[in-house]
C-alpha positions as CSV (number, residue, x, y, z in Angstrom):
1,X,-14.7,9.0,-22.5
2,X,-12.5,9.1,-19.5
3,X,-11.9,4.8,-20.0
4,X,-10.2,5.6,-23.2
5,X,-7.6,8.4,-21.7
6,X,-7.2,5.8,-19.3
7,X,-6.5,3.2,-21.8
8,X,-4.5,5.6,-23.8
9,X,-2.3,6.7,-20.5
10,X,-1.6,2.5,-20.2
11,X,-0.7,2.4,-23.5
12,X,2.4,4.0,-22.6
13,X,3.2,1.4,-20.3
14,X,2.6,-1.9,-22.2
15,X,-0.4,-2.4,-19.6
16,X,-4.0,-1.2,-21.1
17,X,-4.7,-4.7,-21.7
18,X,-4.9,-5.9,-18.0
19,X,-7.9,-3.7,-17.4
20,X,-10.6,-5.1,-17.4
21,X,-14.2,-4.0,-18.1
22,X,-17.8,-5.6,-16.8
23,X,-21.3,-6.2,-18.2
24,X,-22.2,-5.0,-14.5
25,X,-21.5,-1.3,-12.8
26,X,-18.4,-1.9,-10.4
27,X,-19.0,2.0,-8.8
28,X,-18.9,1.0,-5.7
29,X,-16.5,-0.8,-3.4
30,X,-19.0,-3.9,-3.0
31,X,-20.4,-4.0,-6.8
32,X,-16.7,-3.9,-7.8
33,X,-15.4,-6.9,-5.0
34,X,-18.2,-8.8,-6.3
35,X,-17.6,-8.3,-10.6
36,X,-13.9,-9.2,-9.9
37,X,-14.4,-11.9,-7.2
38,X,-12.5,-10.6,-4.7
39,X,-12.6,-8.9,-0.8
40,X,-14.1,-5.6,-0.6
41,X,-11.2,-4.1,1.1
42,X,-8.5,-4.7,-2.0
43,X,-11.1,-2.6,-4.2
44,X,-8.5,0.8,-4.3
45,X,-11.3,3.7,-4.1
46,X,-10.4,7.0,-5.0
47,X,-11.5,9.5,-3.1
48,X,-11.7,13.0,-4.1
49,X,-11.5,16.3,-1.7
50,X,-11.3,20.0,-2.3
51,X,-7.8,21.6,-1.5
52,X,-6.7,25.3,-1.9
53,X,-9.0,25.6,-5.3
54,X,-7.3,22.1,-6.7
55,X,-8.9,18.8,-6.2
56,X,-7.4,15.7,-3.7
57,X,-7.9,12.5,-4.6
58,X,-6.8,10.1,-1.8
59,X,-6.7,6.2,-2.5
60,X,-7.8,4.1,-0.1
61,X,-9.0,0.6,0.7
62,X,-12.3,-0.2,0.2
63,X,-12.9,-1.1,4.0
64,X,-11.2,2.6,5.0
65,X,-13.0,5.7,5.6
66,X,-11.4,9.4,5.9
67,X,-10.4,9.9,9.6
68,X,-11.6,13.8,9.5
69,X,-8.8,14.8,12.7
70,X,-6.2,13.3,10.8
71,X,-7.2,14.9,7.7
72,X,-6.9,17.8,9.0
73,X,-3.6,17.5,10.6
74,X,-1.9,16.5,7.3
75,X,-4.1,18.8,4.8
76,X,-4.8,22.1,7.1
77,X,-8.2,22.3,7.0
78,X,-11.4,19.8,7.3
79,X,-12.0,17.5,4.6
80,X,-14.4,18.9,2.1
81,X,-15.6,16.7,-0.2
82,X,-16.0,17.4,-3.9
83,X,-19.5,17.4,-5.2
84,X,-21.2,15.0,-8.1
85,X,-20.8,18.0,-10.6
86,X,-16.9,19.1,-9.3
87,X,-16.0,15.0,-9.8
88,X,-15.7,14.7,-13.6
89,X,-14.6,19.0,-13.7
90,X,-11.8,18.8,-12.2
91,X,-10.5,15.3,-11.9
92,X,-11.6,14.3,-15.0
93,X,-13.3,11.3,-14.3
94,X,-17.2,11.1,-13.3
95,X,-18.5,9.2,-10.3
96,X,-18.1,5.7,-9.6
97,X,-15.2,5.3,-12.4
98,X,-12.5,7.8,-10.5
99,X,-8.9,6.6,-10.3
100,X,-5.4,8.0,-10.3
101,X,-4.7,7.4,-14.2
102,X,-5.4,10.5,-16.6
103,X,-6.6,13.1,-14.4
104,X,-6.4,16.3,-14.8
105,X,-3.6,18.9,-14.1
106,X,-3.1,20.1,-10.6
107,X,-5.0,17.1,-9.1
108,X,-3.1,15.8,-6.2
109,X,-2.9,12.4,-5.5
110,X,-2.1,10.6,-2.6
111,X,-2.1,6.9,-1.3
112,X,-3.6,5.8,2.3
113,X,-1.4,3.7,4.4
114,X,-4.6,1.6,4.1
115,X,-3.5,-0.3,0.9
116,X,0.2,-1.0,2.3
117,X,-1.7,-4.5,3.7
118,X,-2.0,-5.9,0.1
119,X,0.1,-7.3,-2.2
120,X,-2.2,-6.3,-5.3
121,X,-5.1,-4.0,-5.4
122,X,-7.8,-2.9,-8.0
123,X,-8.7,0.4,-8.7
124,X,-11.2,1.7,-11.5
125,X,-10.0,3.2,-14.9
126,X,-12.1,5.7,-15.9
127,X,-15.8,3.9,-15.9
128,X,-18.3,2.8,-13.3
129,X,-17.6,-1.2,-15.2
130,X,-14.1,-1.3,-15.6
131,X,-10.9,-1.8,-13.1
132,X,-7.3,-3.0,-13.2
133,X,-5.0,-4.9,-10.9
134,X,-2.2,-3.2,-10.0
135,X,0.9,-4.2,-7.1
136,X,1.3,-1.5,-4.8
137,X,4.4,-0.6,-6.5
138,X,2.8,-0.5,-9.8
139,X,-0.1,1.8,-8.4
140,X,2.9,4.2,-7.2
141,X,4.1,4.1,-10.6
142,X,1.6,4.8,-12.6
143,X,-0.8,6.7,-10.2
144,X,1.5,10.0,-9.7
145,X,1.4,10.2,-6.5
146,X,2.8,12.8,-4.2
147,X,3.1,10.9,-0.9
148,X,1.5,8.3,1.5
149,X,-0.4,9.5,4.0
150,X,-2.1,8.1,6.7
151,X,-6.0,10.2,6.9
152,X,-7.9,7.1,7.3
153,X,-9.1,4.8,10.1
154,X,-12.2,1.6,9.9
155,X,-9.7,-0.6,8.4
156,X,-7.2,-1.9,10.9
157,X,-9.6,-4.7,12.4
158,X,-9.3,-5.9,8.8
159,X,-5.2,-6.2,8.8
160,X,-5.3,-9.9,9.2
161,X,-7.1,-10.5,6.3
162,X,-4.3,-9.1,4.1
């Protein structure tokens, strides 16, 4: 199961015990605000987007969605988004658990200006019922990321509730 990798990849780091795992589905940005009790928009979502025949996984804030003009303008072409089946083969992680942890090779991960508001965020390890909290500093650790980028829009009437 993709949790364990995930837990296994924490291991490394002294941190698989801060995730934390629900009796409820948290696979979506509101199911996963309301199992951890907190705003929708700190809920990191992974987001994940077919490249040059490798996959893109963009974090975001829950309250972002992809700005398709400047999606193209950073990646080259529109933003194609993987399908149900293409999730779990080639990032590794099925739908509704995707996160940045224990992916597979050649995934590509970047990290949406969209999070910079927060202090802490929670993305999912692995499972539609599990999550951890992470500071953003700690999600550029351990999430591998190649660069922020800034591909998303919806969220900036939210700033003020950072």
């Amino acid at each position: 199961m993709a949790i364990d990798r995930v837990k296994q990849y924490f291991e490394q780091y002294g941190i698989s015990g801060r995730i934390q795992e629900f009796d409820e589905s948290s696979a979506t940005v509101e199911l996963a605000a309301a199992a951890l009790g907190c705003e929708p928009q700190r809920i990191a979502k992974s987001l994940s987007f077919l490249g040059d025949g490798r996959a893109i996984l963009i974090v975001t804030a829950g309250d972002a969605r992809i700005d398709n003009p400047k999606y193209k303008a950073k990646f080259g072409k529109k933003a194609k988004m993987l399908s149900f089946e293409e999730v779990e083969e080639m990032i590794g992680h099925g739908v509704g658990g995707v996160c940045p942890f224990a992916v597979k090779e050649r995934v590509e991960v970047y990290l949406d200006v969209s999070l910079k508001r927060f202090a802490t965020v929670f993305p999912a390890c692995g499972s539609a019922n599990s999550a951890i909290e992470l500071t953003i500093e700690e999600l550029e650790k351990y999430s591998g990321y190649r660069e922020w980028v800034d591909v998303c829009k919806g969220y900036e009437e939210n700033v003020e509730l950072a």
